[in-house]
TORZA-577555 format. One record per residue: residue in three letters; x, y, z of N, C-alpha, C, O in turn. Coordinates in pm, whole numbers. Example, Ala and Ser with C-alpha at 12.3 -4.5 7.8 and 13.67 -1.06 7.14 Angstrom:
BEGIN
SITE   residuo   n_east   n_north     n_up   ca_east   ca_north    ca_up   c_east   c_north     c_up   o_east   o_north     o_up
SITE       ALA     1319      -569      780      1230       -450      780     1320      -330      780     1424      -332      846
SITE       SER     1285      -225      708      1367       -106      714     1290         3      787     1341       114      804
***
This chain:
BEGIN
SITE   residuo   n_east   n_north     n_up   ca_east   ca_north    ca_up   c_east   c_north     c_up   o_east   o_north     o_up
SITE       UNK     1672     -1517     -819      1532      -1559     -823     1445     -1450     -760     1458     -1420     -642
SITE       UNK     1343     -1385     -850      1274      -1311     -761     1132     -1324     -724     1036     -1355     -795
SITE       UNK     1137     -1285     -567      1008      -1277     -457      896     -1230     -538      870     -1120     -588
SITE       UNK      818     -1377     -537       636      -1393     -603      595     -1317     -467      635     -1331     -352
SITE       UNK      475     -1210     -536       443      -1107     -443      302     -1168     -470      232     -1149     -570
SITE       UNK      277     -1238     -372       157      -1286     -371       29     -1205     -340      -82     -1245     -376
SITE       UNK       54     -1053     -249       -51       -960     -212      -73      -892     -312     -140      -789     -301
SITE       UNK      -24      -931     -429       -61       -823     -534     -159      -895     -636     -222      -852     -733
SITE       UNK     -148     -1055     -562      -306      -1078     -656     -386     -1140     -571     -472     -1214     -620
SITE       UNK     -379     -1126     -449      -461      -1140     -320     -420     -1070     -217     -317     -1120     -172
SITE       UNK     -461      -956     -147      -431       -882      -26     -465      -927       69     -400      -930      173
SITE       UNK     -625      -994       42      -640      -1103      133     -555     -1239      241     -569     -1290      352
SITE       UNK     -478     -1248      142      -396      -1406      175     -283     -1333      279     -209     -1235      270
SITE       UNK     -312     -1440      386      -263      -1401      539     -142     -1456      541      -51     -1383      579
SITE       UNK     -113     -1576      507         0      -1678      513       32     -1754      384      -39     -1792      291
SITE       UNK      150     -1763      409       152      -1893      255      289     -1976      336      351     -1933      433
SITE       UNK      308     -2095      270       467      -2111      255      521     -2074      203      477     -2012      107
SITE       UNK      672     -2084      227       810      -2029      143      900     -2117      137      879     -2236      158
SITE       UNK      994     -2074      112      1115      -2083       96     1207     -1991      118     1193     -1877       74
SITE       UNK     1373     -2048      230      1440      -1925      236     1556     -1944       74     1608     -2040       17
SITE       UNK     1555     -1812       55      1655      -1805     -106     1762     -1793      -33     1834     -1893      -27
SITE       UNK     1815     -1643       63      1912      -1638      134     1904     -1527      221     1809     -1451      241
SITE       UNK     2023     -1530      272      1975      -1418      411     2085     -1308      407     2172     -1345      486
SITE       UNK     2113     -1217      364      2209      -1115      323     2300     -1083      506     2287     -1137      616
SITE       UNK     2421      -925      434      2474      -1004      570     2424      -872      688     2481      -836      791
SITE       UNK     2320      -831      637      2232       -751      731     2117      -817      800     2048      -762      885
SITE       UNK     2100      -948      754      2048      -1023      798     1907     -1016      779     1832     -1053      869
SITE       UNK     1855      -966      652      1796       -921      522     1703     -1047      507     1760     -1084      404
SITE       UNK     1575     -1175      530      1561      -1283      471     1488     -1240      335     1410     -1147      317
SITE       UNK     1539     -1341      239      1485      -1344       92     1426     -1414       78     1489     -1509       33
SITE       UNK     1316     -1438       90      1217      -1578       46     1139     -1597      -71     1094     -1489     -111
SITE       UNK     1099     -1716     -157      1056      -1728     -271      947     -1684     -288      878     -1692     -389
SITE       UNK      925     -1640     -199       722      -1568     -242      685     -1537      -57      721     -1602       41
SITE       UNK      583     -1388      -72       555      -1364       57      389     -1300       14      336     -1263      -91
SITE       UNK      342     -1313      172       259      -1272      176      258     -1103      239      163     -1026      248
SITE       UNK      375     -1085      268       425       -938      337      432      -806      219      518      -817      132
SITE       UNK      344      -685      217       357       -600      156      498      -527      162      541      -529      277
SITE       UNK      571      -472       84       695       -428       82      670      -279       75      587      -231       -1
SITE       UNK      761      -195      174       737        -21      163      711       -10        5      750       -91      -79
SITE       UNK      658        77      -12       657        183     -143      554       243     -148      469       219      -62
SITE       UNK      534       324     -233       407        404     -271      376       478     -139      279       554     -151
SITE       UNK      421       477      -42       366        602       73      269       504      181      187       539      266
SITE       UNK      325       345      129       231        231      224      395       151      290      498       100      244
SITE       UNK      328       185      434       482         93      457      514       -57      469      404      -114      463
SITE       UNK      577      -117      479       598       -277      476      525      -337      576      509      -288      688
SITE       UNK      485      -429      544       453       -504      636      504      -601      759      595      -676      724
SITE       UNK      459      -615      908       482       -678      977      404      -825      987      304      -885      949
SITE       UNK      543      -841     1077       470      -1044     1070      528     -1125     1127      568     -1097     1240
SITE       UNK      558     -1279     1062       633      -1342     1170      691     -1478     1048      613     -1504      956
SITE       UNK      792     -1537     1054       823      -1683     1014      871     -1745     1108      956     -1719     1193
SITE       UNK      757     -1902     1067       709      -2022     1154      790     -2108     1102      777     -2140      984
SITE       UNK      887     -2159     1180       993      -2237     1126      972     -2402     1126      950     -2406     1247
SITE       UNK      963     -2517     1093       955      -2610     1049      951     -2669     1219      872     -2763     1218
SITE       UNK      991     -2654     1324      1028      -2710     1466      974     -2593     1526     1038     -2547     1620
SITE       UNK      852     -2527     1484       764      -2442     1559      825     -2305     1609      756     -2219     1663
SITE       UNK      930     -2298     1592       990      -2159     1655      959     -2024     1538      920     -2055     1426
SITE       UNK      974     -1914     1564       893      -1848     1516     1011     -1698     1543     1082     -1685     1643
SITE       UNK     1006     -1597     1424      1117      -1495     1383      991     -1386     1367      890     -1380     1296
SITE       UNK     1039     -1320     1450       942      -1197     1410      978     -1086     1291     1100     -1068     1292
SITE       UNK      937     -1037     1228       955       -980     1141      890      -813     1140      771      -782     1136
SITE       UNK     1002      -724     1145       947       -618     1142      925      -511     1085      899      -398     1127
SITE       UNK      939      -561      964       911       -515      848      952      -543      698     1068      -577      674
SITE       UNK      851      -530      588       972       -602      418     1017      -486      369      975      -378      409
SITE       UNK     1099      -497      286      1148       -375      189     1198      -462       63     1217      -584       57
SITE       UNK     1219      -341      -58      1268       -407     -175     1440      -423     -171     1506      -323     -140
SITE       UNK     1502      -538     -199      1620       -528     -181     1666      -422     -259     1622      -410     -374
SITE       UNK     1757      -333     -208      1775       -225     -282     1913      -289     -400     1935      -226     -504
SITE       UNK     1992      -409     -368      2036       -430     -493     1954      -530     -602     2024      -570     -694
SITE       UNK     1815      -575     -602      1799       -633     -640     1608      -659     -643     1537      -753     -606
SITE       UNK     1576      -511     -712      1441       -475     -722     1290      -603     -669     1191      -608     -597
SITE       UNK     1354      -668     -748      1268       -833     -775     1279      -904     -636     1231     -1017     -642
SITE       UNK     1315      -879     -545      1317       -930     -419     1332      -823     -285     1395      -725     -246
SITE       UNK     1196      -947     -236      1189       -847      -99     1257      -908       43     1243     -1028       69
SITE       UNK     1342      -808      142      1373       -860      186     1318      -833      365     1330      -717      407
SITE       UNK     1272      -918      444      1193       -955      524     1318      -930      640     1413     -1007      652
SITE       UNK     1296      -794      728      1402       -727      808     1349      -773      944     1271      -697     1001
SITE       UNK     1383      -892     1004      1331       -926     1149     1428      -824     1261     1547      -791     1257
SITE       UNK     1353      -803     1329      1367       -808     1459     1503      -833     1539     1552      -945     1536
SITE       UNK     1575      -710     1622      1722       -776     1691     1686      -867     1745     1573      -879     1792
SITE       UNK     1838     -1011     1750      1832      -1016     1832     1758     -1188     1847     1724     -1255     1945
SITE       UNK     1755     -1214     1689      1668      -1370     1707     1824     -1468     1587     1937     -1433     1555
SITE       UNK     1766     -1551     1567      1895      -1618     1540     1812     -1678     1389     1704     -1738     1394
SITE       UNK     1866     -1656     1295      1830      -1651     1131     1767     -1770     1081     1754     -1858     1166
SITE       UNK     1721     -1799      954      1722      -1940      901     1872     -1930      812     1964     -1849      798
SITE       UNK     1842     -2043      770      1917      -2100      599     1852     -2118      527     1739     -2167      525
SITE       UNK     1950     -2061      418      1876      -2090      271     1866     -2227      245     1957     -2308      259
SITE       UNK     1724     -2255      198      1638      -2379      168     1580     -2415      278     1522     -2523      291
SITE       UNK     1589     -2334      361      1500      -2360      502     1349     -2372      441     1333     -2301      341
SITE       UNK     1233     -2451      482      1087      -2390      486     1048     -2352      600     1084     -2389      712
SITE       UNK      934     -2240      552       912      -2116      662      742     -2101      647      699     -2114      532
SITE       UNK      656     -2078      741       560      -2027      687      520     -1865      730      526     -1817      843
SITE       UNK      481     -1803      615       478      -1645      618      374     -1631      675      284     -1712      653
SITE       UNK      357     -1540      751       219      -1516      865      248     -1346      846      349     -1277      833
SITE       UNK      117     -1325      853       123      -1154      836       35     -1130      939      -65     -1198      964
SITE       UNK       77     -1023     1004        -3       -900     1119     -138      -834      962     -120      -752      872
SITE       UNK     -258      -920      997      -330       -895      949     -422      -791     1035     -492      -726      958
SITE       UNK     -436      -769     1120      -538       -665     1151     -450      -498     1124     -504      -392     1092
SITE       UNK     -320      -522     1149      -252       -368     1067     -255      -393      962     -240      -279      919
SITE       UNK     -261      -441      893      -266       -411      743     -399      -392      696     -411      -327      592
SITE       UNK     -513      -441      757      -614       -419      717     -689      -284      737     -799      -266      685
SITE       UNK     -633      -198      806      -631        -72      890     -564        20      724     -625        76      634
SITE       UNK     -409        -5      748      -410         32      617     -454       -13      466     -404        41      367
SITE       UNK     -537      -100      459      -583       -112      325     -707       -33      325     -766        21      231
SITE       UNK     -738       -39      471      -928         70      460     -864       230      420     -898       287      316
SITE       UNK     -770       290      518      -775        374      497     -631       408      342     -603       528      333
SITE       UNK     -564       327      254      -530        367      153     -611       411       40     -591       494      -48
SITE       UNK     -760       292       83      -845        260      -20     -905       405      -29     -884       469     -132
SITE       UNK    -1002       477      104      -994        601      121     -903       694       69     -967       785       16
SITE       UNK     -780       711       62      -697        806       42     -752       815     -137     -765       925     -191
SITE       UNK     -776       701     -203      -811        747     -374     -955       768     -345    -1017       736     -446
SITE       UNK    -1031       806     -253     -1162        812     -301    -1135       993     -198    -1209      1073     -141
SITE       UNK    -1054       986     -212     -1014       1155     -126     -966      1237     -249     -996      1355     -265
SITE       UNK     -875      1152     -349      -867       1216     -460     -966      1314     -556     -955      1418     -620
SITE       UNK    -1094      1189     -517     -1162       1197     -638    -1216      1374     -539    -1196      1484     -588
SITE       UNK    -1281      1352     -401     -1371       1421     -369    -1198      1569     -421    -1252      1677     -445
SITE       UNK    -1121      1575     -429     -1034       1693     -424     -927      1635     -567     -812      1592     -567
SITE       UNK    -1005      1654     -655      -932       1602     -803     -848      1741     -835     -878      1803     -937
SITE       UNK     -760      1783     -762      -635       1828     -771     -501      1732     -798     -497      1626     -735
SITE       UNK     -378      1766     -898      -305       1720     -879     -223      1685     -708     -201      1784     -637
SITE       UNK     -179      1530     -649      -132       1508     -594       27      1503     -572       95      1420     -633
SITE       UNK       76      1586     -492       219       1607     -444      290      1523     -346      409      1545     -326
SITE       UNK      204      1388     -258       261       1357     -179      154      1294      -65       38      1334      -55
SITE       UNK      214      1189       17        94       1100       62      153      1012      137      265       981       96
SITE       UNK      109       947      255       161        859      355       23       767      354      -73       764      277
SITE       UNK       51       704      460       -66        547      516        7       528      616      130       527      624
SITE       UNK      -85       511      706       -32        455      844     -137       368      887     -206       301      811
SITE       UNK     -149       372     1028      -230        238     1099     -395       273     1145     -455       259     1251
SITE       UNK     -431       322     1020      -573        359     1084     -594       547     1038     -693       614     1064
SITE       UNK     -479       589      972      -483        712      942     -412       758      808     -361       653      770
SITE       UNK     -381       855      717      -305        889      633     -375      1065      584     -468      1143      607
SITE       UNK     -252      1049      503      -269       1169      448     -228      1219      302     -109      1221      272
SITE       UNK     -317      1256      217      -279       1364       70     -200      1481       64     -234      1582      125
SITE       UNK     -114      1476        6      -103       1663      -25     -140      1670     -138     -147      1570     -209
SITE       UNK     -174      1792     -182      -258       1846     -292     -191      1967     -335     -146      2031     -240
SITE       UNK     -170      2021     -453      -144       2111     -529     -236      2211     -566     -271      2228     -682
SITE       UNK     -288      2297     -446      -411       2389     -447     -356      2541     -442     -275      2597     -369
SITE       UNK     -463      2595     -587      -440       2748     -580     -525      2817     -430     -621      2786     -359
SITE       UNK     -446      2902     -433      -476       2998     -247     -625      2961     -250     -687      2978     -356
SITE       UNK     -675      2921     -164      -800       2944     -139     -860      2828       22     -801      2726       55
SITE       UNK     -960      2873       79      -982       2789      163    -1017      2639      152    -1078      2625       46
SITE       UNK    -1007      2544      204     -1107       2452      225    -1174      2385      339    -1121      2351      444
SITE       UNK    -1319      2369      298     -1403       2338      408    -1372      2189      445    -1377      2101      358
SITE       UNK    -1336      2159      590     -1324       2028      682    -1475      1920      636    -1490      1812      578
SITE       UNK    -1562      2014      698     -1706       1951      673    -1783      1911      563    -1881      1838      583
SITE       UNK    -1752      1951      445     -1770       1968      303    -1712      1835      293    -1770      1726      294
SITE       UNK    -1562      1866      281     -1469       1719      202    -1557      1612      297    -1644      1537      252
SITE       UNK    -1518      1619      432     -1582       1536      493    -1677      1407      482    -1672      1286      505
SITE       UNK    -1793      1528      420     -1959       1488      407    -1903      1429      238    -1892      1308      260
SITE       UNK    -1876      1445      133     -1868       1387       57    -1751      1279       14    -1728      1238     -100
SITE       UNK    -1675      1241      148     -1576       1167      120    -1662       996      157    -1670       887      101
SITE       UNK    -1706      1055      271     -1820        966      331    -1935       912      253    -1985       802      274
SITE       UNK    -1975      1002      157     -2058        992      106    -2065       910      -34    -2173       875      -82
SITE       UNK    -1893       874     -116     -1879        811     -177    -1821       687     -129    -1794       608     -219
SITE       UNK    -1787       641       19     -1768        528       54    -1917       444       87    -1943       324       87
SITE       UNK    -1992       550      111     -2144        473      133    -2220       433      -15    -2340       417      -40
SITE       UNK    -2105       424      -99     -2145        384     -216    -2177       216     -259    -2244       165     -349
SITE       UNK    -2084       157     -137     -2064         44     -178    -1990       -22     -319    -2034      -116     -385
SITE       UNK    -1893        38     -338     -1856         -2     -477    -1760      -103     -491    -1709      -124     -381
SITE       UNK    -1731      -148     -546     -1666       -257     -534    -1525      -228     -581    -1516      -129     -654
SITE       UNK    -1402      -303     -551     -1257       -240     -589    -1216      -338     -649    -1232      -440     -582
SITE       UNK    -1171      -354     -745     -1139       -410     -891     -970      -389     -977     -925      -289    -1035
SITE       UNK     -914      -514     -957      -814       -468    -1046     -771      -553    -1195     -792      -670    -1227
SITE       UNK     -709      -451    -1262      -674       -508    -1383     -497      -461    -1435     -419      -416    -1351
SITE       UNK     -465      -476    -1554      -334       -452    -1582     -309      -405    -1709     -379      -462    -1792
SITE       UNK     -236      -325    -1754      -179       -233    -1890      -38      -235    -1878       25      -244    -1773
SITE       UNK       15      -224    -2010       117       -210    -2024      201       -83    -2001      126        14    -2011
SITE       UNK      310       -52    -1977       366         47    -1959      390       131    -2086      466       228    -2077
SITE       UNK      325        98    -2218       337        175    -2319      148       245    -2317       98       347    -2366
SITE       UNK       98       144    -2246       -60        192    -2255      -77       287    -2143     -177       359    -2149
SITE       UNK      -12       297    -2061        27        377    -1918       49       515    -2022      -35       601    -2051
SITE       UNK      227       499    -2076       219        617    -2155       91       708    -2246       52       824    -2230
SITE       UNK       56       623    -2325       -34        687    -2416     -190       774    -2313     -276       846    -2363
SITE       UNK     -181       738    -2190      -282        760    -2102     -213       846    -1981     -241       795    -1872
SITE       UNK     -159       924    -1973       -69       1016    -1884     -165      1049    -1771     -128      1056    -1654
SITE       UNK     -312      1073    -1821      -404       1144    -1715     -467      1050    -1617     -554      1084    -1538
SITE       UNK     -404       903    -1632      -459        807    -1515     -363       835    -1372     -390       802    -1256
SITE       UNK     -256       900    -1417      -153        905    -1293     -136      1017    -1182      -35      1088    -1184
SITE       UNK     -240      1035    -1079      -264       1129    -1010     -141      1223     -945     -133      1346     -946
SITE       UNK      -47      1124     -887        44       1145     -801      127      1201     -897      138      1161    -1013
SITE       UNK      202      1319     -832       285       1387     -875      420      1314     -829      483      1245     -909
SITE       UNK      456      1328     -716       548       1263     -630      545      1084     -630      664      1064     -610
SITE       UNK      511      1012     -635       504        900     -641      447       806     -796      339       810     -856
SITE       UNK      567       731     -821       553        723     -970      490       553    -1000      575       468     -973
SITE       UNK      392       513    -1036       333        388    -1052      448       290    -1097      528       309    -1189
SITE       UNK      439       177    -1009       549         51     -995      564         4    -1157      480       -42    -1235
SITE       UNK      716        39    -1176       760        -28    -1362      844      -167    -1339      862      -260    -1260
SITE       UNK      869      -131    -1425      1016       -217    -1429      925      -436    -1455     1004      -530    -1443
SITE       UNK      808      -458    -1479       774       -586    -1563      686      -583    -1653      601      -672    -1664
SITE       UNK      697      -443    -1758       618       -445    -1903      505      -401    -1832      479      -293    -1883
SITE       UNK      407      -426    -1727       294       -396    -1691      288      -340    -1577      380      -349    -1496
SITE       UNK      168      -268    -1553       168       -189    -1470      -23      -162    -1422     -114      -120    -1492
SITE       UNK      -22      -220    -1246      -189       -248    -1237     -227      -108    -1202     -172        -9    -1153
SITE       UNK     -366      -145    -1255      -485        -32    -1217     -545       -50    -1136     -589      -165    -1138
SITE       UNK     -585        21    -1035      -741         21     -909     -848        82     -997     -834       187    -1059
SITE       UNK     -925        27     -997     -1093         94     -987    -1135        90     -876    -1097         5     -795
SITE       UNK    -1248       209     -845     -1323        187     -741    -1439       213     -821    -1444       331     -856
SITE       UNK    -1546       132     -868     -1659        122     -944    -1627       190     -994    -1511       225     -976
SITE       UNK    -1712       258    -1094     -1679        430    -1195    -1659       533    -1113    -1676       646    -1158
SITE       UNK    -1621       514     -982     -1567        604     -943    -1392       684     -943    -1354       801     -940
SITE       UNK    -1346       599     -946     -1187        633     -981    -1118       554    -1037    -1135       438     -999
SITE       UNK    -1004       578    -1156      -930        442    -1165     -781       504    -1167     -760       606    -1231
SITE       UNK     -716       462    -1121      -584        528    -1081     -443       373    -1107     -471       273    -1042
SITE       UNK     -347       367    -1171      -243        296    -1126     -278       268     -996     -373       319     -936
SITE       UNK     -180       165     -938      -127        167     -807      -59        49     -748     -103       -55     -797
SITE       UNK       23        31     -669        73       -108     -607       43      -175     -533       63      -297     -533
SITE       UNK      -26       -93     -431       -89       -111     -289     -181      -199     -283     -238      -243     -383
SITE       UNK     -212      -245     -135      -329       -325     -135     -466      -198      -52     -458       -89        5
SITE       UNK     -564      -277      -85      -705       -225      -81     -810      -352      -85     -807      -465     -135
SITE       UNK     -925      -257       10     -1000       -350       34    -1097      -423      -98    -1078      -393     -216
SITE       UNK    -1178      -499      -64     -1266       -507     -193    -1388      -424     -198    -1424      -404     -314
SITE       UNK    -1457      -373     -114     -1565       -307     -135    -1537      -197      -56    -1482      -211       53
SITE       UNK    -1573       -81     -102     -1573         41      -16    -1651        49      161    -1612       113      259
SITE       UNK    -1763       -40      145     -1808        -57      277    -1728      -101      387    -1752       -77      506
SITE       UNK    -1605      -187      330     -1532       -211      464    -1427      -104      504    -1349      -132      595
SITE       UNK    -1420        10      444     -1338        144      480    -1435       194      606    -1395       260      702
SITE       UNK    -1559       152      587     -1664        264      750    -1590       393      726    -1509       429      642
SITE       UNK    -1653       454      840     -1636        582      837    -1512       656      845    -1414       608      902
SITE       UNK    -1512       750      799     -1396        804      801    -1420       983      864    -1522      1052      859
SITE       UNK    -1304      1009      911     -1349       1200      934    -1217      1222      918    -1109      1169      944
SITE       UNK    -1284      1369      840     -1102       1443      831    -1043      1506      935    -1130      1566      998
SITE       UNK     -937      1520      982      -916       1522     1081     -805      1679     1122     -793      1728     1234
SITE       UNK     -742      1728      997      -686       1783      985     -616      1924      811     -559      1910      703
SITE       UNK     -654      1998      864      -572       2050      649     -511      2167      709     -545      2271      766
SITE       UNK     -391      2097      665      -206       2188      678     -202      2255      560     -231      2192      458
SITE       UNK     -161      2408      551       -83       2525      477       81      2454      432      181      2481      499
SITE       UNK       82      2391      348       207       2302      337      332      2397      261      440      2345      233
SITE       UNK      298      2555      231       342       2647       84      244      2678       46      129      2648       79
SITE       UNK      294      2758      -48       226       2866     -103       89      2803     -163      -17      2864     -153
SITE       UNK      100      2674     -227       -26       2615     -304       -2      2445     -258        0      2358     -345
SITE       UNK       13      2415     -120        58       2288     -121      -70      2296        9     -101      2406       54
SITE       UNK     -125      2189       53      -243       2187      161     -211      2064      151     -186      2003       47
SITE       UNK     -211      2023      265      -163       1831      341     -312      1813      422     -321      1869      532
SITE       UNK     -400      1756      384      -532       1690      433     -510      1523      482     -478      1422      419
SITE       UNK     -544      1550      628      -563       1406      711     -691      1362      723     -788      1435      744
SITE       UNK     -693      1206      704      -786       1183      770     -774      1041      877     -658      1003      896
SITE       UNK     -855       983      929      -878        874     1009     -997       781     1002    -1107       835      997
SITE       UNK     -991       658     1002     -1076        613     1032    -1154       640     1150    -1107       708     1242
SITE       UNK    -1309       576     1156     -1378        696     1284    -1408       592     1391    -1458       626     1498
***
């Protein structure tokens, strides 16, 4: 049975109920639907907690995709606490103020694209910070420049919007897929898009905010010589 990923049609939604499916013997929980983002795309899993039916409570420190079994995520608590059972009910609670940290600044990371529409090689998200690499011929770039216009398209107010295509409409459209290194989530016929108003529309899996205004400010913070044509640009929320 596989894990309804409920943040992928609300990022919003903090909690839901579940169900436990089963608990592997890494001690792995599988539950029928979460509100917990799972690593991928250069966004890492989410933290949280399950609220067990007699109030006791499993911390959770992070999801991942079961690696035998794509369609399910499995919810990696914490040493050291003592498991459910399958058919247990649980309620999923997510560490919403980190994730919301990374949804401002992922949301940023595609509007970093646009201001540096170079092919992308590579990319992280963390808690309030991340970073692009870029595929740039020798040449400098200005801190203050990207800066002023990275800022300058979040003060756009635009709104973030998603929709869905098929993985044959994906094909026929090669030039929506920025990332070099990181390949847009397959494997159920479809495959979603971000918009950020007419400003960018890119694949993607991740969550993001809804309007660019709740990213605030941002400053770059850093641009690494990564190779010969590779430049790694940080930034932070401010």
């Amino acid at each position: 049975m596989p894990t309804e990923l409920l943040f992928r049609e609300d990022a919003y939604l903090a909690e839901t109920p579940a169900t436990v499916i089963s608990v592997n013997e890494r001690g792995g929980i599988v539950l029928d639907r979460t509100v917990l983002y799972a690593t991928g795309g250069g966004q890492p899993g989410d933290s949280g907690n399950l609220k067990r039916a007699d109030g006791s409570v499993i911390a959770i420190g992070t999801a991942i995709y079961d690696p035998e079994d794509k369609s399910r995520v499995l919810h990696v608590p914490l040493e050291g606490q003592s498991l459910p059972q399958a058919g247990d009910a649980v309620t999923v609670v997510l560490d919403w103020e980190k994730r919301l940290k990374r949804m401002r600044i992922h949301t940023a990371l595609h509007l970093l694209s646009v201001v540096l529409s170079y092919p992308v090689t590579g990319g992280s998200i963390g808690d309030g910070d991340g970073r692009l690499d870029f595929d740039i011929p020798e040449g400098g770039l200005d801190k203050a420049e990207i800066n002023e216009k990275l800022n300058a398209l979040i003060a756009r107010n635009a709104d973030v919007t998603e929709s869905w295509i098929t993985d044959a409409e994906l094909d026929a459209n090669p030039g929506l897929v920025k990332t070099m290194s990181v390949k847009p989530p397959r494997g159920s016929g479809r495959v979603r898009l971000v918009a950020i108003g007419d400003i960018d529309l890119q694949p993607c899996g991740g969550t993001h905010v809804r309007n660019t205004r709740e990213i605030g400010l941002v400053a770059v913070t850093d641009i690494e010589k990564k190779g010969k044509q590779n430049r790694r640009v940080r930034i932070a929320l401010a």
